[in-house]
C-alpha positions as CSV (number, residue, x, y, z in Angstrom):
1,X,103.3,165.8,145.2
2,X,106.8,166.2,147.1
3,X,106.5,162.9,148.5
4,X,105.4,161.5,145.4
5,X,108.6,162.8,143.5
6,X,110.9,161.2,146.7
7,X,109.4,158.0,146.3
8,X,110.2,157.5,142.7
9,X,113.8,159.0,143.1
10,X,114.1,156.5,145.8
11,X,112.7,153.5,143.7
12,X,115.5,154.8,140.8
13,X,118.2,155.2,143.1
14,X,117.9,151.3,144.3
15,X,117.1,150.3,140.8
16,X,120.5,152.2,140.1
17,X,122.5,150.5,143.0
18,X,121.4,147.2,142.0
19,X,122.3,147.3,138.4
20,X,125.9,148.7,139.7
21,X,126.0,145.7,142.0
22,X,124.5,143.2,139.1
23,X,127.2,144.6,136.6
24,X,130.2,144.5,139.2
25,X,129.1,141.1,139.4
26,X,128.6,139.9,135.8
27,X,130.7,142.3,134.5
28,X,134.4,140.3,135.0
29,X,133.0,137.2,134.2
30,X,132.9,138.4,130.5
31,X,137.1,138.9,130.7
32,X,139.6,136.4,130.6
33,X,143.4,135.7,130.1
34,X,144.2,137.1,126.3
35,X,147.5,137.1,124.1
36,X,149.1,138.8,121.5
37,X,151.5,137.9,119.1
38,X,154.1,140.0,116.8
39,X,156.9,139.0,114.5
40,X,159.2,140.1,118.0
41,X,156.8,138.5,121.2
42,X,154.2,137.0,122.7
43,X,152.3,139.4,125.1
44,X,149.9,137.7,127.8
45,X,147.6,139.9,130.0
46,X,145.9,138.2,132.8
47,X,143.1,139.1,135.0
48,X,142.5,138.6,138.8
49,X,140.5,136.0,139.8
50,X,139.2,138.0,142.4
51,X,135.6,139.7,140.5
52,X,136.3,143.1,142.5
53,X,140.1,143.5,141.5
54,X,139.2,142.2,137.9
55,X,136.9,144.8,137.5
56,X,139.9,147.3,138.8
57,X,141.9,146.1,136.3
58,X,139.3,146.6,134.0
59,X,138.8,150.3,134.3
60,X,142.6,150.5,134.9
61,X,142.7,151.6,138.2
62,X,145.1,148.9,138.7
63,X,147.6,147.5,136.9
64,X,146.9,143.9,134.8
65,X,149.7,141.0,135.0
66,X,151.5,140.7,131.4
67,X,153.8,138.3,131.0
68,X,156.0,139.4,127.5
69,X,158.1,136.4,125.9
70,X,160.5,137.0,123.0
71,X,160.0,134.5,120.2
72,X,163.5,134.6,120.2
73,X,163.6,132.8,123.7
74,X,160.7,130.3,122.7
75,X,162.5,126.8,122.2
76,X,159.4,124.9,121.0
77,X,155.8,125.3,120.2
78,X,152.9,122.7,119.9
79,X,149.5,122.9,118.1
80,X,147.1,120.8,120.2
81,X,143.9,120.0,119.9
82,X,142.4,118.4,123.5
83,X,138.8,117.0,123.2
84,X,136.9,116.8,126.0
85,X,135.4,113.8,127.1
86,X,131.0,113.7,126.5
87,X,129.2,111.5,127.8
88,X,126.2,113.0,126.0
89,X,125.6,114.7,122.9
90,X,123.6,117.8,124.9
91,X,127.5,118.3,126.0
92,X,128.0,121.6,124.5
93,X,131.5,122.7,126.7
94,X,133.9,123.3,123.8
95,X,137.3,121.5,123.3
96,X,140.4,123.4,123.2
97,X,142.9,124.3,120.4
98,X,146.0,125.0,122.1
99,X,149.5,126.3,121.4
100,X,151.6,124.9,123.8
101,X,154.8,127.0,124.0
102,X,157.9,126.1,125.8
103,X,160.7,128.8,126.7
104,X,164.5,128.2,126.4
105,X,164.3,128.6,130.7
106,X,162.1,125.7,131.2
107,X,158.4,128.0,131.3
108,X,155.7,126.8,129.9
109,X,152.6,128.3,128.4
110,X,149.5,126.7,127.2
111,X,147.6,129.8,124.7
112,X,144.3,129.0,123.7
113,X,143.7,129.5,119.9
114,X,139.9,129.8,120.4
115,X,138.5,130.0,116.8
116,X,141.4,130.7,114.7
117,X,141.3,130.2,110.7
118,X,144.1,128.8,108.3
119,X,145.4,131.9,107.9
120,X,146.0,133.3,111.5
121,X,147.8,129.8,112.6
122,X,149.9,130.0,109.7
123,X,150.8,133.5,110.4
124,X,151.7,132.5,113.9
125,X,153.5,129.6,113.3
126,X,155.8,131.1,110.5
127,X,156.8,133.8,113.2
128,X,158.0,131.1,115.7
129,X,160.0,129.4,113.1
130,X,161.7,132.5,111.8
131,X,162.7,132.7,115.2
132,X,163.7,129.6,115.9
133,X,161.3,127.8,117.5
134,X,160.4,124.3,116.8
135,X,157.0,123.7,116.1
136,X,155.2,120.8,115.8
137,X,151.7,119.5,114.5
138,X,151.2,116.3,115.2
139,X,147.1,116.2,114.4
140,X,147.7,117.9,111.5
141,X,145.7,120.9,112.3
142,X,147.1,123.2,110.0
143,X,146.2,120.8,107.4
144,X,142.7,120.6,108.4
145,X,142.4,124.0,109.0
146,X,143.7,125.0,105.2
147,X,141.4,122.2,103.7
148,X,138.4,124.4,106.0
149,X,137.7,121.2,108.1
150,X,135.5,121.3,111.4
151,X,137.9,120.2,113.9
152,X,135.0,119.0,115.9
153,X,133.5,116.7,113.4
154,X,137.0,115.6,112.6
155,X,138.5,114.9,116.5
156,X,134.1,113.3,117.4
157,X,133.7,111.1,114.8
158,X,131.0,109.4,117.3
159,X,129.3,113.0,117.9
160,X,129.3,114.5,114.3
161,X,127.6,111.6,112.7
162,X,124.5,112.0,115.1
């Protein structure tokens, strides 16, 4: 019976060590870049691209790169939406709705919107003009996005009809 009981501790212990090692792997993959916006700045906290320092970061045993801008030092700011080229419809990589955000020093920042609504881009972009930022929509995404428009169906004319 003892040597019963050492074998199945011994089969749960490397079951244990290789779900450690599977979620150490997998586990950062789940975490990107992510941003933050108030009526003062823009916070940006980046990850590692190394898996074993993002997962430090992760549990905070070391220390994330943030990158704080003042809306009052953004000069301009661009709603973009970049399409992606397919050359099949079983393409299924998203496009990307950007704000493109230029600082009064020359940086430049390229914030992915992800899924926003009407509401949160309008929120956004009323910030950066009360601080005197120029921002511009030349697609007319706001538009589309208040009139609940897919922007897919709207940017893959092609795509959306099949």
């Amino acid at each position: 019976m003892i040597i019963c009981k050492v074998t199945i501790a011994s089969i749960v212990d490397k079951h244990i060590i290789v779900l450690i090692l599977g979620l150490g792997i997998t586990f950062p993959a789940c975490f990107n870049q992510y941003w933050s916006v108030d009526k003062k700045q823009i916070t940006i906290t980046s990850y590692s691209n190394n898996d074993f320092k993002k997962l430090a970061q992760l549990f905070n045993l070391t220390s994330k790169d943030q990158t704080i801008i003042n809306l009052s030092n953004v000069q301009e700011a661009a709603i973009v939406y970049r399409k992606i080229v397919r050359l099949s419809p079983f393409n299924f990589n998203p496009d990307h709705l950007l704000l493109g955000i230029t600082t009064k020093d020359g940086k430049e920042f390229d914030l992915d919107l992800g899924n926003i609504d009407y509401q949160g881009l309008a929120t956004i972009t009323l910030y950066l003009s009360e601080a005197g930022a120029k921002v511009s929509d030349q697609q007319g995404i706001l538009r589309l996005l208040s009139e609940n428009q897919n922007l897919f169906k709207h940017f893959h004319k092609k795509w959306a009809s099949l």
